[in-house]
C-alpha positions in Angstrom: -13.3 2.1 9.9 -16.4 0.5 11.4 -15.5 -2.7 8.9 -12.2 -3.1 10.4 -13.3 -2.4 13.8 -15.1 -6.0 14.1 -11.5 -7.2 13.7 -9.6 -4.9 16.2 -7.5 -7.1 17.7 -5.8 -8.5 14.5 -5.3 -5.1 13.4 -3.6 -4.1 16.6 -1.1 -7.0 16.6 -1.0 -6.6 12.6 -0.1 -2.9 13.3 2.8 -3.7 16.1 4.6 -6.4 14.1 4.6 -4.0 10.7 5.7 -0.9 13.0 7.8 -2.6 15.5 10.8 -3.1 12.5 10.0 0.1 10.7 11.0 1.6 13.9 14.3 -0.1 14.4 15.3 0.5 10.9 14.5 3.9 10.8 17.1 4.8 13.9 19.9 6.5 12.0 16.8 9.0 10.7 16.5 10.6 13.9 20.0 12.4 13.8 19.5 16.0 13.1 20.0 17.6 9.5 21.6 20.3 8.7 19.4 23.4 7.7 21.6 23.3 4.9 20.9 19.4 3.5 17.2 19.7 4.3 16.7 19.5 0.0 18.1 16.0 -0.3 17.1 13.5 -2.8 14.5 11.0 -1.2 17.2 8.3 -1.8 19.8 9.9 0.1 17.7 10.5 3.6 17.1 7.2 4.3 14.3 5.1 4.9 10.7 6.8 4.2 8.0 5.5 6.1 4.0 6.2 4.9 1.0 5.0 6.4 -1.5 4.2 3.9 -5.2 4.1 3.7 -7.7 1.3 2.7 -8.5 1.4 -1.5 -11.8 2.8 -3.5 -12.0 0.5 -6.2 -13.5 0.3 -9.5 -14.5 -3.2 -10.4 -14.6 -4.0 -14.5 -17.5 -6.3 -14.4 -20.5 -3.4 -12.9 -23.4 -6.1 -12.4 -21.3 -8.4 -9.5 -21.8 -6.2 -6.9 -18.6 -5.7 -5.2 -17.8 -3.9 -2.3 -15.8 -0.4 -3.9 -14.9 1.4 -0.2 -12.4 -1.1 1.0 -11.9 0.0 4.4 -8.2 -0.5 6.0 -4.7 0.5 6.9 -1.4 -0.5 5.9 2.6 0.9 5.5 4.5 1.5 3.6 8.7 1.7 3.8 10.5 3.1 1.1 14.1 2.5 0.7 14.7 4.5 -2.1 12.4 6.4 -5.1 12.0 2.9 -6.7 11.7 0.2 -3.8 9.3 -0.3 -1.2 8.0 -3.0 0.8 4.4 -2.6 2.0 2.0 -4.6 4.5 -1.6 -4.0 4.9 -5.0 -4.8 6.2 -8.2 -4.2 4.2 -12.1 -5.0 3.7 -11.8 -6.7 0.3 -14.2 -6.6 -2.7 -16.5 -9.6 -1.8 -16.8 -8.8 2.0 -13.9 -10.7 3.5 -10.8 -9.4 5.6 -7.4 -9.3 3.3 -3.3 -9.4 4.2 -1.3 -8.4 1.6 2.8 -7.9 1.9 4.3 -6.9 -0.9 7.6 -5.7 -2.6 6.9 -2.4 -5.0 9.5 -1.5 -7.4 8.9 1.5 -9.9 12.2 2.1 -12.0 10.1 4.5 -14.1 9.5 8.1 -13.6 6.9 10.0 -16.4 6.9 13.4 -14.9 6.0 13.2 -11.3 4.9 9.7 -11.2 6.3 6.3 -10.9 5.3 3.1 -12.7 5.9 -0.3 -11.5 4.9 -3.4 -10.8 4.0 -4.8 -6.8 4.6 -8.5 -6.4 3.6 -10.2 -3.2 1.1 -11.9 -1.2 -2.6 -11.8 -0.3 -4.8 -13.4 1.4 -9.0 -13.5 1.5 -10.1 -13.8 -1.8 -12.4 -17.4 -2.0 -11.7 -17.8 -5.3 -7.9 -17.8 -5.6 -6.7 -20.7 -3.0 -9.9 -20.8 -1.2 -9.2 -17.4 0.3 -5.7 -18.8 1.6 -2.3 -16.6 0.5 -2.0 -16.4 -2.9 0.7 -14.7 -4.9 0.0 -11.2 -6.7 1.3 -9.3 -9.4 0.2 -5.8 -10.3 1.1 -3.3 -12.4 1.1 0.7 -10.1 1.4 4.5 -10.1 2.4 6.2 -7.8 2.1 9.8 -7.5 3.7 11.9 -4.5 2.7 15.6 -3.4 2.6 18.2 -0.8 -0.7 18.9 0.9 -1.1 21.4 3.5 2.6 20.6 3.5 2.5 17.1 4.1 4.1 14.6 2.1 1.3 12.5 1.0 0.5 10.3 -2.3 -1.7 8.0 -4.3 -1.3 5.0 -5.6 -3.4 3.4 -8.5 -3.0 -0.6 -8.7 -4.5 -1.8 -11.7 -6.0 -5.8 -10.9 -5.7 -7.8 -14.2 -9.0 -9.8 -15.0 -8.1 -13.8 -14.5 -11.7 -15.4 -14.9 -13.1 -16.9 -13.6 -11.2 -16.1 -10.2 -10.1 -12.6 -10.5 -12.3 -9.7 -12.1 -10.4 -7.1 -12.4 -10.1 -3.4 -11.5 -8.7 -0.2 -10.5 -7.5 0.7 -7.1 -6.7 4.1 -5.2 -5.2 4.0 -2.6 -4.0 7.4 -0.5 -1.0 7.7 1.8 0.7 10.1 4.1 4.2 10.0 4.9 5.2 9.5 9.0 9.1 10.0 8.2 
């Protein structure tokens, strides 16, 4: 976290706006479930809320010397298995502070992961707009499990090589779910 500290307030106003709605339209969650329901289908509980880490990447191009620990914090909320909309904060790959918001959609279910694609906005990359929002497209897993029984996942975002302004790679990204 020491990257993102530098930009603490940003991160603390970036935080309150993402959380602030999540809240609000999470409300209807907080009514008690019957012992009985507790194994409902994701779909049919609600709204899902995860908070999700920074990325370690794996940049294509070896000799460019990118930054691979991407420091941040982000979350996501999860309508159904399929939809989400996410918002994050991050220490991108050449040094510079990234936004993204983005709508994930993964129709597809191969055991227990989901493929989609993520389609959004993102900001602090020089060479796509001059670092200014840009749109992004990306093809993701994700993967959902228990750990020390927490509900907690990965995704893996594969960046598509554009040259000359994008060299691609692999992203992981983990998350743990609030509610």
């Amino acid at each position: 976290m020491n990257n993102i500290s530098r930009h603490c307030p940003s991160v603390k106003l970036f935080l309150f706006l993402i959380f602030l709605p999540l809240s609000f339209s999470v409300r209807a969650a907080d009514a008690p479930v019957p012992q009985a329901d507790r194994q409902i289908a994701p779909a049919e509980q609600g709204p899902q809320i995860w908070l999700t880490s920074g990325f370690l990447s794996y940049h294509f191009k070896r000799d460019a010397g990118y930054n691979e620990k991407n420091t941040g914090i982000g979350a996501e909320l999860y309508f159904d298995d399929s939809n989400a909309i996410a918002a994050g904060i991050y220490r991108n790959s050449v040094r510079r502070t990234s936004h993204y918001l983005q709508y994930a959609w993964t129709p597809l279910s191969v055991g227990p992961f989901r493929l989609g694609t993520a389609i959004g906005l993102i900001d602090g990359y020089p060479k796509l707009r001059g670092g200014r929002v840009a749109l992004s497209i990306m093809p993701i897993v994700s993967y959902h499990f228990k750990a020390f029984d927490q509900d907690t996942g990965l995704n893996l975002v594969y960046i598509p090589t554009i040259a000359p302004r994008v060299d691609g790679a692999l992203a992981l990204q983990l998350k743990i779910r609030l509610r």
